[in-house]
Every structure is written in C-alpha cells, then in structure tokens.
C-alpha positions in Angstrom: 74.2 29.1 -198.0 75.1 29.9 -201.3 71.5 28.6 -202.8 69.8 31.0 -200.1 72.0 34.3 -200.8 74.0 34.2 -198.0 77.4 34.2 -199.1 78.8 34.8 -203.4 81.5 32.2 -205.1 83.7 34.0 -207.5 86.7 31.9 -209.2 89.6 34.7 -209.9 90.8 34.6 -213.2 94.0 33.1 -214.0 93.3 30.3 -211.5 90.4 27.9 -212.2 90.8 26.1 -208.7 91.2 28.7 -206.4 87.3 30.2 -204.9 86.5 33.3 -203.2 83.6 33.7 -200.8 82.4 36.4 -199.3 79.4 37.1 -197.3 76.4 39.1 -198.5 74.3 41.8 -197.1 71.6 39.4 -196.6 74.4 37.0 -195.2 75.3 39.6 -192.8 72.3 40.8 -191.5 71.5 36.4 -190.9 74.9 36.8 -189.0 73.9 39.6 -187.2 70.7 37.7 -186.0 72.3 35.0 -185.2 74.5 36.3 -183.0 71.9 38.2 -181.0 69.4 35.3 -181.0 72.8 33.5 -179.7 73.5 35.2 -176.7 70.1 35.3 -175.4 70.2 31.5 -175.8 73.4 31.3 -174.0 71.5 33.5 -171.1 68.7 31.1 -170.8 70.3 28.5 -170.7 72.9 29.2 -167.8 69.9 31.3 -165.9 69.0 30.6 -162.1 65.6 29.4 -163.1 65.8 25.7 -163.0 62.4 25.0 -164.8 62.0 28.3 -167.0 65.3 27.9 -169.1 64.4 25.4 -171.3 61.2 26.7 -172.0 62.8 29.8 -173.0 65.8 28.4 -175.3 63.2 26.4 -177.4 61.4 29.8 -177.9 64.2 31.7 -178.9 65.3 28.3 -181.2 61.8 28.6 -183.2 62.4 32.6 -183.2 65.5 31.7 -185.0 64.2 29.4 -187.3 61.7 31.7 -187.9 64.2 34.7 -189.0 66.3 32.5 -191.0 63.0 32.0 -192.8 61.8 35.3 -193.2 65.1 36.9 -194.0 65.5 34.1 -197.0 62.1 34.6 -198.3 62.6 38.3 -198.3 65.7 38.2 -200.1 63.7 36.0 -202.9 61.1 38.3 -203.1 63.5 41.0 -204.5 
C-alpha cells in the first residue's frame, strides 16, 4: 500500500523501532470506494434473485479492480 500511495511510514525520532502509518488522501478516497463498491456487493449477493446475483457481484468485483487501478495511476501521474 505503501508502494501505491496509500498509506505514509514515518519513524518518530528518538525511537528507531517504533513506525507510524497513516493513511493518505489517495488512501482515503480507495477507502471510501471500497466501502461503497462493498456494500453494493454485499446487496447482490444476499438479493432475491437466484441467478442475477452472481452476475452482478463479479461486475461490481472488475468495477473495483478497475478503480483501484485508476485511482493508483492517477495518483502517479501527479
């Protein structure tokens, strides 16, 4: 995560061992997505449909991928 931008290391002084990470803008706006892209997963697969919901979670899964994708090659465009 750290390669892509999603999330800084800083080592505090005084204390080589000790890390702190926190998450990035780009790392919140992934999380953000995420979390949307999530819950309409979550919806498809516990809908009435018995033949539509899988179709529809492997949709939103590529849209996912997809987003991770775009959001990352933004970032390294900047």
């Amino acid at each position: 995560m750290r390669a892509h931008g999603l999330v800084s290391v800083e080592h505090p002084p005084g204390n080589a061992k000790s890390r702190v990470v926190r998450v990035t803008e780009v790392g919140a706006r992934v999380a953000a997505g995420v979390n949307a892209m999530h819950s309409e997963m979550t919806a498809a697969v516990y809908a009435d449909s018995p033949d539509g919901h899988l179709e529809a979670f492997l949709a939103l899964f590529e849209r996912l991928d997809a987003y991770f994708a775009e959001v990352i090659d933004g970032e390294r465009k900047r």
